[in-house]
FIMIGU-714233 format. One record per atom (N, C-alpha, C, O, CB): residue number from 1; atom name; x, y, z. Coordinates in pm, whole numbers, plus 32768, in hexadecimal, padded with zeros to 4 digits. Glycine has a CB too. Layout:
# residues N
   pos   site      X      Y      Z
   NUM     CA      X      Y      Z
...
END
This chain:
# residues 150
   pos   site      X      Y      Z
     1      N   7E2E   7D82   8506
     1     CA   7E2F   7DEC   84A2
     1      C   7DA3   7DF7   8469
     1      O   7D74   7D9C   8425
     1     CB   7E98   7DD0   8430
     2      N   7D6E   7E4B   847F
     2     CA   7CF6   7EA6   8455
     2      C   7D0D   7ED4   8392
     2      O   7D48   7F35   8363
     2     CB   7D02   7F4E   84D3
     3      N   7CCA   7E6B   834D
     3     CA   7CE6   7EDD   829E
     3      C   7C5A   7ECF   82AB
     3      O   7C1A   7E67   82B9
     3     CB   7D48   7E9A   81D9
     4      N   7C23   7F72   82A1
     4     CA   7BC3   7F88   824B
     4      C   7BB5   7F84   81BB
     4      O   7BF3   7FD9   817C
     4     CB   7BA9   7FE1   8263
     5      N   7B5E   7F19   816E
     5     CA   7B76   7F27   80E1
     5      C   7AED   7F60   80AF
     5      O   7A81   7F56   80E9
     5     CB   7BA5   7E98   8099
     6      N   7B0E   7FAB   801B
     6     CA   7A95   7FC0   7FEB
     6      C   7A6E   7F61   7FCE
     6      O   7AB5   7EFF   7FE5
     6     CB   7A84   8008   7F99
     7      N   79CF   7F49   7F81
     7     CA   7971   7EC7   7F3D
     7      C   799D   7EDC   7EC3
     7      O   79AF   7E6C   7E91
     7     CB   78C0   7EC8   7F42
     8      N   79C0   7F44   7E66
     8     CA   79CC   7F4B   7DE4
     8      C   7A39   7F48   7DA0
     8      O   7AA2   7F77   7DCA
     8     CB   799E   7F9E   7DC3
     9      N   7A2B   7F12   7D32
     9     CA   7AEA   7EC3   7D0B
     9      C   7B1E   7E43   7D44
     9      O   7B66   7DEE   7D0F
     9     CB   7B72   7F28   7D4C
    10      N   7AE0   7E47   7DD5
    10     CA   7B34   7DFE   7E00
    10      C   7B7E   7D78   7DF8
    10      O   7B24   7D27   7E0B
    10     CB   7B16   7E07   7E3E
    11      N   7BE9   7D38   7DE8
    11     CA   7C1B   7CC8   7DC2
    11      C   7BED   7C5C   7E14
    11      O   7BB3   7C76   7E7E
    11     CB   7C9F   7CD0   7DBD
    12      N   7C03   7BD5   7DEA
    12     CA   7BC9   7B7A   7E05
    12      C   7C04   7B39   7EAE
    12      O   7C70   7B4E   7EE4
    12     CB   7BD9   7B26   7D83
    13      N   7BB0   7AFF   7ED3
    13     CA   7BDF   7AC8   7F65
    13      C   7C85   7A93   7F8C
    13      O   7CBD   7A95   7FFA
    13     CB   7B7F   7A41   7F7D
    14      N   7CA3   7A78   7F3C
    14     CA   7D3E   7A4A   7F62
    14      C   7DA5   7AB2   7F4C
    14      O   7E10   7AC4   7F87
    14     CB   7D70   79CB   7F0A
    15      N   7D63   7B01   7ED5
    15     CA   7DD0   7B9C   7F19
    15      C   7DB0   7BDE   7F75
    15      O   7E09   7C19   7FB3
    15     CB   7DE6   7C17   7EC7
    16      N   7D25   7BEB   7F9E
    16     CA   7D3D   7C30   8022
    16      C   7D85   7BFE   8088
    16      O   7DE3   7C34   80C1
    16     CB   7CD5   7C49   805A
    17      N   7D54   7B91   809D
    17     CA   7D8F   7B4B   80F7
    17      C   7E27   7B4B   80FB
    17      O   7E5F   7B2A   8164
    17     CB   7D5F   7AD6   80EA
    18      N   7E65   7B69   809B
    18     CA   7F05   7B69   808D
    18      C   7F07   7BF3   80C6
    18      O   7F49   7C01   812D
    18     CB   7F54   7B53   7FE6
    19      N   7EC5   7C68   808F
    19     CA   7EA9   7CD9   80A6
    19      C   7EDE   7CE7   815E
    19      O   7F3C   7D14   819F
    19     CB   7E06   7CED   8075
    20      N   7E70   7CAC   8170
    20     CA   7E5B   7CB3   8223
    20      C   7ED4   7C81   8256
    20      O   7F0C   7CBC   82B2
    20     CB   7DD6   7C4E   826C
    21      N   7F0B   7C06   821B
    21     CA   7F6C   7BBA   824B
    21      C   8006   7C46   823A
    21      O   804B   7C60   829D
    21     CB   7F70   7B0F   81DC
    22      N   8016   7C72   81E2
    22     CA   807D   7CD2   818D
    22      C   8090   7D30   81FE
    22      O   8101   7D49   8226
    22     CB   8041   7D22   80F2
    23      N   801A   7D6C   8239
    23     CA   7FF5   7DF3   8282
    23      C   800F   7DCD   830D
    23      O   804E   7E1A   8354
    23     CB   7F56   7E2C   826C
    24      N   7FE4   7D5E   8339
    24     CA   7FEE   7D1D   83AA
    24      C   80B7   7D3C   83C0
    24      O   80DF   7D9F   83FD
    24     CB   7FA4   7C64   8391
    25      N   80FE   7CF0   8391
    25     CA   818D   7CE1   8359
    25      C   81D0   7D4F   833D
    25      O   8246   7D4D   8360
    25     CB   8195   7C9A   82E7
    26      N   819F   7DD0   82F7
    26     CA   81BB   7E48   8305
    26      C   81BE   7E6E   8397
    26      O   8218   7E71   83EB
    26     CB   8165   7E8F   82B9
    27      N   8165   7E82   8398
    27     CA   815E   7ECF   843D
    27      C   81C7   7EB2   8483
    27      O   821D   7F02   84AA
    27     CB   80E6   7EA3   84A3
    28      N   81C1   7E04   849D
    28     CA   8235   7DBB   851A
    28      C   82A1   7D9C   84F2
    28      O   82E8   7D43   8522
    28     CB   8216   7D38   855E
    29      N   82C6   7E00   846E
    29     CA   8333   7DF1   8449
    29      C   839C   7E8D   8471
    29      O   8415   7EA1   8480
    29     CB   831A   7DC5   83B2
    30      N   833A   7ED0   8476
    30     CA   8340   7F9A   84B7
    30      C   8340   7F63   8544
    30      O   8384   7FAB   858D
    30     CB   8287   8030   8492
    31      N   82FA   7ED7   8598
    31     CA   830A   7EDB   861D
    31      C   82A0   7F3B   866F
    31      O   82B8   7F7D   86D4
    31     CB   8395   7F04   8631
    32      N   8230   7F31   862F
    32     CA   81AA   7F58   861E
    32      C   8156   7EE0   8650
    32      O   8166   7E6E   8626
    32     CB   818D   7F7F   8589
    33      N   80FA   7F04   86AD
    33     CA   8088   7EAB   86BF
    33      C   8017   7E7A   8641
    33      O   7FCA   7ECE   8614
    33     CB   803E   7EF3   8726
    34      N   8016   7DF4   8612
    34     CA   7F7B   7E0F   85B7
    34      C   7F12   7E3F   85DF
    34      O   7EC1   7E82   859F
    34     CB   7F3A   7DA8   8588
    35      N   7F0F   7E12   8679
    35     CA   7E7C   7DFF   867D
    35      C   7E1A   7EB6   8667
    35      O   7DAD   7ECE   8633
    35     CB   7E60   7DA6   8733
    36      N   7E7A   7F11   86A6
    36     CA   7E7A   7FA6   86A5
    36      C   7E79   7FE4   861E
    36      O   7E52   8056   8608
    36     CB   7EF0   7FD9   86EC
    37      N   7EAA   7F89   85BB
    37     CA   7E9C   7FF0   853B
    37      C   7E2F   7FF1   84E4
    37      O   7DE9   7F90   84C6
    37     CB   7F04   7FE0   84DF
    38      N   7E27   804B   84C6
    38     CA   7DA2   8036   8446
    38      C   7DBF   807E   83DF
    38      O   7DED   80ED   83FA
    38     CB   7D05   8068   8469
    39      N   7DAE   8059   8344
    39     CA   7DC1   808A   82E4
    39      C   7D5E   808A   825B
    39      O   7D3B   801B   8231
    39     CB   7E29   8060   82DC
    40      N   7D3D   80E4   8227
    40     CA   7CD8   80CD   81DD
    40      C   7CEA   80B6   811C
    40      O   7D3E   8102   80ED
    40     CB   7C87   8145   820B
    41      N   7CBD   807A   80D9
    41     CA   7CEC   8052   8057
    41      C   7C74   805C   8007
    41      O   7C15   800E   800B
    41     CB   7D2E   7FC6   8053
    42      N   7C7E   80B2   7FCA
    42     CA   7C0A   80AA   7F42
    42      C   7C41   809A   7EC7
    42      O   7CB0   80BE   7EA1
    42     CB   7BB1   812C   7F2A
    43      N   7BE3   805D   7E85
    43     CA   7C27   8046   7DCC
    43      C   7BBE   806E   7D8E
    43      O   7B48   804C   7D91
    43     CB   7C53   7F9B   7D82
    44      N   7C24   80F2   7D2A
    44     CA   7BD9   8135   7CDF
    44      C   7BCB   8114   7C3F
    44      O   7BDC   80A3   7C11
    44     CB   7C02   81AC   7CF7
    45      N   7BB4   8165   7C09
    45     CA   7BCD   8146   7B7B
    45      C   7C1E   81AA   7B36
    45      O   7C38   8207   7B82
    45     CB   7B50   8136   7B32
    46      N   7C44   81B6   7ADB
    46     CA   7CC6   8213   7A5E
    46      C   7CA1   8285   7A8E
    46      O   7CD6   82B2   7AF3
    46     CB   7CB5   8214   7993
    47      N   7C36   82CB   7A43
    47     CA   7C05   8336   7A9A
    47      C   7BFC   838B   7AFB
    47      O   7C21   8400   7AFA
    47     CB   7BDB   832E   7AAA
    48      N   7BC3   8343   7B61
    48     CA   7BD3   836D   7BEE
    48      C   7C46   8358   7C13
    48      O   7C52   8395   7C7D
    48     CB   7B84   8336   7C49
    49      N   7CC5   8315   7BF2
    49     CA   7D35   831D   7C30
    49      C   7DA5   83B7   7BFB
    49      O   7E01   8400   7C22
    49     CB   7D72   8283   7C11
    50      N   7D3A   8399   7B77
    50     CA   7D98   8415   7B2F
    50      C   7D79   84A3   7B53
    50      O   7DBA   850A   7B46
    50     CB   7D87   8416   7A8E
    51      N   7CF2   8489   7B8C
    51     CA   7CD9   8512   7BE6
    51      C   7D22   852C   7C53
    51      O   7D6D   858D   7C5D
    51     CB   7C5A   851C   7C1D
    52      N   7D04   84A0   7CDF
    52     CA   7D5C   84C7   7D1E
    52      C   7DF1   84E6   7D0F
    52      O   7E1B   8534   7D65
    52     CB   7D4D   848F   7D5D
    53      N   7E5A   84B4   7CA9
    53     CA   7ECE   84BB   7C9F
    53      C   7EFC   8551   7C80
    53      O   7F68   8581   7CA1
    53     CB   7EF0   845C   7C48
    54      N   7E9D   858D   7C3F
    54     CA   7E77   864E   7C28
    54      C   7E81   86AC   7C87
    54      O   7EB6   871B   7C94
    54     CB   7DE5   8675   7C07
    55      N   7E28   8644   7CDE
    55     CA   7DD4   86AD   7D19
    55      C   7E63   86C6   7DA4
    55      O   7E9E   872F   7DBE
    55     CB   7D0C   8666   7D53
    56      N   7E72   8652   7DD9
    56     CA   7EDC   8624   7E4E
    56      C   7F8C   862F   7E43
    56      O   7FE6   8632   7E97
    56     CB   7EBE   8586   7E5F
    57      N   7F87   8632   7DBD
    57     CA   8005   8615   7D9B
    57      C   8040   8671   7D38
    57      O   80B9   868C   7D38
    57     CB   8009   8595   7D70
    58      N   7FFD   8698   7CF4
    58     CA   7FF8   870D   7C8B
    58      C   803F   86C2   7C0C
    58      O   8086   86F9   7BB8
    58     CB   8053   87A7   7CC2
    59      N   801E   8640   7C11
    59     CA   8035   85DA   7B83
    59      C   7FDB   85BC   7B1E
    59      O   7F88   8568   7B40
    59     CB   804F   8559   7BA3
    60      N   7FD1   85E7   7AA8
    60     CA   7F4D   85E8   7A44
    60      C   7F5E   8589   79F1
    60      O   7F79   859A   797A
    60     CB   7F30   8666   79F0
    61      N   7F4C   8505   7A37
    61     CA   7F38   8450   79D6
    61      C   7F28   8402   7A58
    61      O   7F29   842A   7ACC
    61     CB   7FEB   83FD   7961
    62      N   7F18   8379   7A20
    62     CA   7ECD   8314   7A6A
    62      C   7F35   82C4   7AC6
    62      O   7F7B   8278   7A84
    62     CB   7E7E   82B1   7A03
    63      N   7F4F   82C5   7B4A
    63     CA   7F90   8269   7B76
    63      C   7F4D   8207   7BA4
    63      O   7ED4   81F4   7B99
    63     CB   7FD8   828D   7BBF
    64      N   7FC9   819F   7BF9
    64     CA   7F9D   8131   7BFE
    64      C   7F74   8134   7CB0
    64      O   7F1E   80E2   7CCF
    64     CB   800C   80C6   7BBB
    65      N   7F99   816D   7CFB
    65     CA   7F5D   816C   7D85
    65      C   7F70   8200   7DD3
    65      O   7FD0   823D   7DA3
    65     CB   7FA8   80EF   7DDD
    66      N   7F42   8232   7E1F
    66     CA   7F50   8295   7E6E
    66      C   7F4F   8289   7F17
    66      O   7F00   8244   7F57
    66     CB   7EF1   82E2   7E40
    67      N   7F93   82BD   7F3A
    67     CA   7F99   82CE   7FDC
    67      C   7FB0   832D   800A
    67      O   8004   8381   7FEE
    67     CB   7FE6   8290   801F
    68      N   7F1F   8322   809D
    68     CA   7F27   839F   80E9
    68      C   7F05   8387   8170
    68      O   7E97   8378   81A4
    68     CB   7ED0   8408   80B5
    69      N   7F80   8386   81A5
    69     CA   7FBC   838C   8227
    69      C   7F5F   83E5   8260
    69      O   7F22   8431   8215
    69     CB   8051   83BA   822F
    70      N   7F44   83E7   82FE
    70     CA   7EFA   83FA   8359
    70      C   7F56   844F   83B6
    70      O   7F35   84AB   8400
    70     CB   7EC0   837D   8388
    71      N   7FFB   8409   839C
    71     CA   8052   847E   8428
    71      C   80C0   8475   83DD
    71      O   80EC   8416   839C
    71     CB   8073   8446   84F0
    72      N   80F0   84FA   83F0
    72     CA   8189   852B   83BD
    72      C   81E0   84CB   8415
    72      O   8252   84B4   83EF
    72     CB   81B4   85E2   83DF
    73      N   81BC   849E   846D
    73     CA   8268   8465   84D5
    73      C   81EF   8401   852E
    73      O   818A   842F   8564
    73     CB   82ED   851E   856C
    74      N   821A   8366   852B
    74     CA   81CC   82FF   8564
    74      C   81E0   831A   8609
    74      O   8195   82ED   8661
    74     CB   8200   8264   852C
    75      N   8256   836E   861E
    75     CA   821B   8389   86BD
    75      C   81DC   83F2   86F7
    75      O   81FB   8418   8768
    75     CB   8274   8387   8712
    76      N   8182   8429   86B2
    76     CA   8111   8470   86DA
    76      C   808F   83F0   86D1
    76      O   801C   841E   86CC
    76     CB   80FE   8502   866C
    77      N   809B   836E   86CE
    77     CA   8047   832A   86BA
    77      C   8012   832B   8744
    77      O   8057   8338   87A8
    77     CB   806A   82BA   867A
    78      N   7F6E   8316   8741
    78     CA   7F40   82FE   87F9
    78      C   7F72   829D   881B
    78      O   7F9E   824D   87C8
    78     CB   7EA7   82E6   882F
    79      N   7F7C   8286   88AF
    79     CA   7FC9   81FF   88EF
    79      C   7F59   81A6   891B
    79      O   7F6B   8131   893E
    79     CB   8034   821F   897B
    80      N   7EE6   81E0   891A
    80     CA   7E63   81A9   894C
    80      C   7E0F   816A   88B1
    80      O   7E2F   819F   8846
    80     CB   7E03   823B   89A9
    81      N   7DB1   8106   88B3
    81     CA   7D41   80FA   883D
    81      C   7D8E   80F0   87A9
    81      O   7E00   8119   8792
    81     CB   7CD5   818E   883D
    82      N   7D3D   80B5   8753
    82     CA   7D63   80BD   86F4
    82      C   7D58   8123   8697
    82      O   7CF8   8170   8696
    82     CB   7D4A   8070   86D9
    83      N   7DD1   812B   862F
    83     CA   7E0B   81A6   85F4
    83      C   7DE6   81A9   8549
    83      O   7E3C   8181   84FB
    83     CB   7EB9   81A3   8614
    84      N   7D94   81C8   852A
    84     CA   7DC5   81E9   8460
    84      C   7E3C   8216   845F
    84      O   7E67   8262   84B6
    84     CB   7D6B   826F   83F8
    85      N   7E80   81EC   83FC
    85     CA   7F0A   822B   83F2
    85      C   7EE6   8235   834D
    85      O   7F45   8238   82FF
    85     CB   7FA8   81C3   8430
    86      N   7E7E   8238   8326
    86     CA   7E77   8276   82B0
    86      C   7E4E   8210   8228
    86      O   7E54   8195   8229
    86     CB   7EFF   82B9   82A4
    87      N   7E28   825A   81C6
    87     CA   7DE3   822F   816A
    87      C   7E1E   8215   80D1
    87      O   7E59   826D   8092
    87     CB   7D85   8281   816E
    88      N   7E06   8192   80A1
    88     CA   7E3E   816F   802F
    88      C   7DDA   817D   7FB2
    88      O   7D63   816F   7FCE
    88     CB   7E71   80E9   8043
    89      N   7DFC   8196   7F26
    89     CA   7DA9   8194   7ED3
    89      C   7DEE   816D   7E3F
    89      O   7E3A   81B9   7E03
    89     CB   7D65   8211   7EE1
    90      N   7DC3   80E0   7E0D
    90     CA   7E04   8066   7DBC
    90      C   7D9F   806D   7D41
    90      O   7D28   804F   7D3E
    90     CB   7E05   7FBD   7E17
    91      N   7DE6   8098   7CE9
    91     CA   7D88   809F   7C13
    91      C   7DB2   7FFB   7BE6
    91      O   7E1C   7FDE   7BAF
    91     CB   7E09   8149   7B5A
    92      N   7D56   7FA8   7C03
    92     CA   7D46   7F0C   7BB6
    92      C   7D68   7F1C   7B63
    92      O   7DC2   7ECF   7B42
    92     CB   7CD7   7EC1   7B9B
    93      N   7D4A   7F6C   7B18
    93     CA   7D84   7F6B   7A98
    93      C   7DFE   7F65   7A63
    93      O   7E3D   7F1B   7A17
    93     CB   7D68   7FB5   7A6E
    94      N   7E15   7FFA   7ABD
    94     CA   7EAC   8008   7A5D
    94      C   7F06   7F8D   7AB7
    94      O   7F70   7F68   7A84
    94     CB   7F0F   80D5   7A69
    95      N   7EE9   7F62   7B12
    95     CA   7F48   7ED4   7B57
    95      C   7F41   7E8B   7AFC
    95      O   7FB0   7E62   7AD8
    95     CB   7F19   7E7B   7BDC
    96      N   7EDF   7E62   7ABC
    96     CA   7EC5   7E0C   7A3D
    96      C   7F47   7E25   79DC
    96      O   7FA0   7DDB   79B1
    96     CB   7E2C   7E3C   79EB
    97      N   7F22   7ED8   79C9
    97     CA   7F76   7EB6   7936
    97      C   802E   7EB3   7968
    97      O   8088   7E91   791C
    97     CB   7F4F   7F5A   78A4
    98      N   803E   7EDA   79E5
    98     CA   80D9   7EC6   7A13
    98      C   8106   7E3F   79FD
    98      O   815F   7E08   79BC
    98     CB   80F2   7EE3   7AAE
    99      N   807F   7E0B   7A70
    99     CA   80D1   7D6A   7A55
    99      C   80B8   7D32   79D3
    99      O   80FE   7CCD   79CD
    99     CB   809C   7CEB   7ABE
   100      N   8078   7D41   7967
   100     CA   80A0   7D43   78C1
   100      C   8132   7D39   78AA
   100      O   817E   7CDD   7890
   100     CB   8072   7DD1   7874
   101      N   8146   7DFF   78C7
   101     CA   81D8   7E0B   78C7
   101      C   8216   7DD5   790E
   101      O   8279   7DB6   78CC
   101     CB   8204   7E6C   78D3
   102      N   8222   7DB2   7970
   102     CA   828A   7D6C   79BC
   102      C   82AA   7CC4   79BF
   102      O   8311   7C8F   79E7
   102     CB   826B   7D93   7A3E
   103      N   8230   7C82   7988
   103     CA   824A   7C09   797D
   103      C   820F   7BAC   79D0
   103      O   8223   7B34   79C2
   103     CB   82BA   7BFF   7982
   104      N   81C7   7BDA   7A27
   104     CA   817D   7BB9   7A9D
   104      C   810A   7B99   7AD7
   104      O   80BA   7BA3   7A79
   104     CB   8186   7BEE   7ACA
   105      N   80B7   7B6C   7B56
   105     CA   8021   7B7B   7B09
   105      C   8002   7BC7   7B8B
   105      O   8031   7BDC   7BFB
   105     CB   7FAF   7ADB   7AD7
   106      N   7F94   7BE7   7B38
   106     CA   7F47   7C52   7B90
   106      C   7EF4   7C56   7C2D
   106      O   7EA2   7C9F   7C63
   106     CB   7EE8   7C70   7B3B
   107      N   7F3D   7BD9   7C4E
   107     CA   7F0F   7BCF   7CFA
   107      C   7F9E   7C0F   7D27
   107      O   7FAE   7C50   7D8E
   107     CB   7EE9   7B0B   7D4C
   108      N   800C   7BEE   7CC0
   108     CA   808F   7C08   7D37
   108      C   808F   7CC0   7D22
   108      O   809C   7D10   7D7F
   108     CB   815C   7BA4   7CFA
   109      N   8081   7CDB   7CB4
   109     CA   8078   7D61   7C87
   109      C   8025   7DC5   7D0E
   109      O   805A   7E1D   7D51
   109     CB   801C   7D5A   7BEB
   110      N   7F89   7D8E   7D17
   110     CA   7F30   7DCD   7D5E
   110      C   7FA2   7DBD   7E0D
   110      O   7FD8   7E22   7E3B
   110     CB   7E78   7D6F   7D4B
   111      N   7FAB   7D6F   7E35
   111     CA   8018   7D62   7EBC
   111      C   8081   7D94   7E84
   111      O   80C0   7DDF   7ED0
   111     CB   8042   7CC9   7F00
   112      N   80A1   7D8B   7E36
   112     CA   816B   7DDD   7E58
   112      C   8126   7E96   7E7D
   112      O   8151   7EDD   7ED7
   112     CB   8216   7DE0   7D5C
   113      N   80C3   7EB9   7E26
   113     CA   8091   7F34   7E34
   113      C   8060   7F4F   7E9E
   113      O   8054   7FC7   7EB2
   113     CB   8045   7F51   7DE8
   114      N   8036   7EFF   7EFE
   114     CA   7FC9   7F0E   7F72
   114      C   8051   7F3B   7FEB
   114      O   8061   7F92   8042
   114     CB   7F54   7E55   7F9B
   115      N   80A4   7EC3   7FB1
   115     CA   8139   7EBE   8024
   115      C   8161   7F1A   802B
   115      O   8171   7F48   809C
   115     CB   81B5   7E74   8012
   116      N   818F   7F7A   7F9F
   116     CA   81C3   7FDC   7F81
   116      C   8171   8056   7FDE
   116      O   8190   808A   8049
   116     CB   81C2   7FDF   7EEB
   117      N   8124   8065   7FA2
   117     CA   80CA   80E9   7FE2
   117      C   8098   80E1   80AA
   117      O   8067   8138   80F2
   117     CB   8014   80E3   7F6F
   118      N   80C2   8049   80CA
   118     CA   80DD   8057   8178
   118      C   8138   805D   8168
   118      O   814F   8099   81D0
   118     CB   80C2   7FFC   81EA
   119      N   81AD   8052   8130
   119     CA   8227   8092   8172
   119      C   8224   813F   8158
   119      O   825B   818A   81A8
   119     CB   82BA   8048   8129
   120      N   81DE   8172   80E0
   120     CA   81BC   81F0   80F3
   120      C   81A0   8261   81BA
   120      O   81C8   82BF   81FE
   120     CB   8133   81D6   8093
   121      N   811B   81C3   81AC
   121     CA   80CC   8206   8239
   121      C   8107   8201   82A0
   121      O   80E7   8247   8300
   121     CB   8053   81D0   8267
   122      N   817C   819E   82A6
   122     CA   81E9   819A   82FA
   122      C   8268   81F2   830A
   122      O   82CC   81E7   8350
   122     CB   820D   8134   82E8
   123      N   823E   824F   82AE
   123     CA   82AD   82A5   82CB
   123      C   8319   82C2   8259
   123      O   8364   831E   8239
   123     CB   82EF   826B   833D
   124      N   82F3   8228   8227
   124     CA   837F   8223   81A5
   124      C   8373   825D   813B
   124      O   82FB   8264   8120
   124     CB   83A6   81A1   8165
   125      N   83D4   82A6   80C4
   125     CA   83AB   82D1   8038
   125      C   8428   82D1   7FFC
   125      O   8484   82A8   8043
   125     CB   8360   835D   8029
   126      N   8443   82F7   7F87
   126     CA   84B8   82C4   7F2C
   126      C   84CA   8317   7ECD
   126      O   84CD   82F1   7E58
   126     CB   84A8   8241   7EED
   127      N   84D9   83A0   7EF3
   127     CA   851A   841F   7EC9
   127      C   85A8   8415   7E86
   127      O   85E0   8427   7E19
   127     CB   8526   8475   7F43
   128      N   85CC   83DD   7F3D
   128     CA   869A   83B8   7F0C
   128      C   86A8   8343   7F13
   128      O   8665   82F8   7F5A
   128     CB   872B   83F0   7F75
   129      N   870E   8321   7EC2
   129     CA   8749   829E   7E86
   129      C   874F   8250   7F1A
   129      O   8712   81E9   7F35
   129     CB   87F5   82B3   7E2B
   130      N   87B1   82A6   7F7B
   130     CA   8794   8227   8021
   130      C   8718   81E8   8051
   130      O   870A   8176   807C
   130     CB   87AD   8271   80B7
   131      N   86BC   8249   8042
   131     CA   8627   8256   8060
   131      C   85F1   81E8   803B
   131      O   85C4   818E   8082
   131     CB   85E0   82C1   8022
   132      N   85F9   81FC   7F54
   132     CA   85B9   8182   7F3E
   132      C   85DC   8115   7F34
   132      O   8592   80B7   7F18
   132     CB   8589   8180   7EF5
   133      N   869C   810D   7F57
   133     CA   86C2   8066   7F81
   133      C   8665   8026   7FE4
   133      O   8630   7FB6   7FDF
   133     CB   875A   8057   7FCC
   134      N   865B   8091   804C
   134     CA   8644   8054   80F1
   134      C   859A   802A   80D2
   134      O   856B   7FC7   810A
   134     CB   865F   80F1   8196
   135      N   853D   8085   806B
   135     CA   84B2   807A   8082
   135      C   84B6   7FE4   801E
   135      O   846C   7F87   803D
   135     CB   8445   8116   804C
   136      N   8505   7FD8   7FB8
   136     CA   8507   7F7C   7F50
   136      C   8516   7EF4   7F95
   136      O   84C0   7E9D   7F8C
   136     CB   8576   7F9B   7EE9
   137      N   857C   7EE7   7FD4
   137     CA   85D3   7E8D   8049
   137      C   8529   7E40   8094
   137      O   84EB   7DD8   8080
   137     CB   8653   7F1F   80E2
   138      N   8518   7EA0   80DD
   138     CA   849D   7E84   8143
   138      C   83E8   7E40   80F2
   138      O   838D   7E00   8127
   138     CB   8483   7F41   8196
   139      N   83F8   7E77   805E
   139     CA   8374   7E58   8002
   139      C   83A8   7DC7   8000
   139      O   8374   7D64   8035
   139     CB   835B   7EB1   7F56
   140      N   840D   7DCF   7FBF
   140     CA   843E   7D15   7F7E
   140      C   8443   7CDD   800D
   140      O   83EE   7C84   800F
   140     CB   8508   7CF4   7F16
   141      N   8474   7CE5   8074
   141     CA   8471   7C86   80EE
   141      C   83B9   7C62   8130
   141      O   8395   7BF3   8154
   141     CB   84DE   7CE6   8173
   142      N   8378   7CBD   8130
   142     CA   82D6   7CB0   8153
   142      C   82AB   7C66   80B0
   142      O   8252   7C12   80B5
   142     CB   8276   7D73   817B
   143      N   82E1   7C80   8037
   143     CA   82A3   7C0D   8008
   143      C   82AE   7B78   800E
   143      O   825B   7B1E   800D
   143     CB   82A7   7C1D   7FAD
   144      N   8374   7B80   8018
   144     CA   8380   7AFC   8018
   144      C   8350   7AC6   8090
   144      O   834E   7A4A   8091
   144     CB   83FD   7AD8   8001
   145      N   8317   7B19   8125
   145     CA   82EB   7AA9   8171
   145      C   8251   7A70   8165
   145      O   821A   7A17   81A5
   145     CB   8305   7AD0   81F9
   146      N   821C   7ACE   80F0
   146     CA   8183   7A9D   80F8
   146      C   81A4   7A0C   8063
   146      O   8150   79B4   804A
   146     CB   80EA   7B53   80C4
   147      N   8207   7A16   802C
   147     CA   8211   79AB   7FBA
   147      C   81F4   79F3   7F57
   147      O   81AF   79B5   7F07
   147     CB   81B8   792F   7FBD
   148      N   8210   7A72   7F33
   148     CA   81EB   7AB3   7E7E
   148      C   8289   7ADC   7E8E
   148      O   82A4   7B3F   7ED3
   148     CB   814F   7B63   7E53
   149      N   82FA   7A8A   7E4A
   149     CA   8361   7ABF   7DEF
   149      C   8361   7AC3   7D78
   149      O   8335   7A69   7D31
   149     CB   83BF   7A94   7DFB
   150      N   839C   7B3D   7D4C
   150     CA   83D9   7B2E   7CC2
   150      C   83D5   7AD7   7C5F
   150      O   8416   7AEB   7BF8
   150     CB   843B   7B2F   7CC9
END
């Protein structure tokens, strides 16, 4: 598994590394090759997320991650070389102030979000209640195998 990360924001060596590990586990959990995927992750700040969330989404406040998928349907993916399947974008911050709210600390926060938004690029989203059992189901199982539960 290929993650492009940005330099800025970025969290400290052992979340990425969970990061990589998370994404790796995503993929071969869809039954996806790692070695073929590539995905890209920048961390922005309040701001710039609140732009993009405007601009992409037509939401005017700050979220906590964004995703943007590369293909409507993973089998238009090439069968040849490796593939972006699309780009993630994670506000340190506001992960900060969730896991505040939630009780948690802010390495598991930054990964439950990272997990979340590849299952985005994978296809998954949580519109309807089945949807977000099945995407919910699949976040908590890729965490508990990297070791961040609840």
């Amino acid at each position: 598994m290929n993650i492009i990360f940005s330099e800025e924001r970025m969290p400290g060596q052992a979340v990425v590394d969970k990061m990589i590990e998370a994404g790796k586990l995503c993929v071969l959990e869809e039954g996806m090759n790692p070695e073929t995927i590539v995905v890209s992750v920048t961390f922005v700040d309040e701001e710039e997320i609140h732009a993009l969330n405007k601009q992409y989404r037509g939401v005017d406040r700050v979220t906590d991650v964004l995703s943007f998928p590369q293909f409507d349907d993973l089998n238009d993916l090439p069968e040849e070389g490796e593939v972006c399947i699309g780009d993630v974008v994670i506000c340190p911050e506001q992960a900060l102030l969730q896991a505040d709210d939630f009780g948690h600390s802010p390495e598991r926060e930054l990964l439950y979000l990272f997990v979340h938004s590849m299952f985005h690029l994978l296809g998954y989203d949580h519109m309807e209640e089945d949807d977000k059992t099945e995407m919910r189901g699949k976040e908590e199982l890729i965490m508990s195998k990297i070791g961040i539960e609840r």
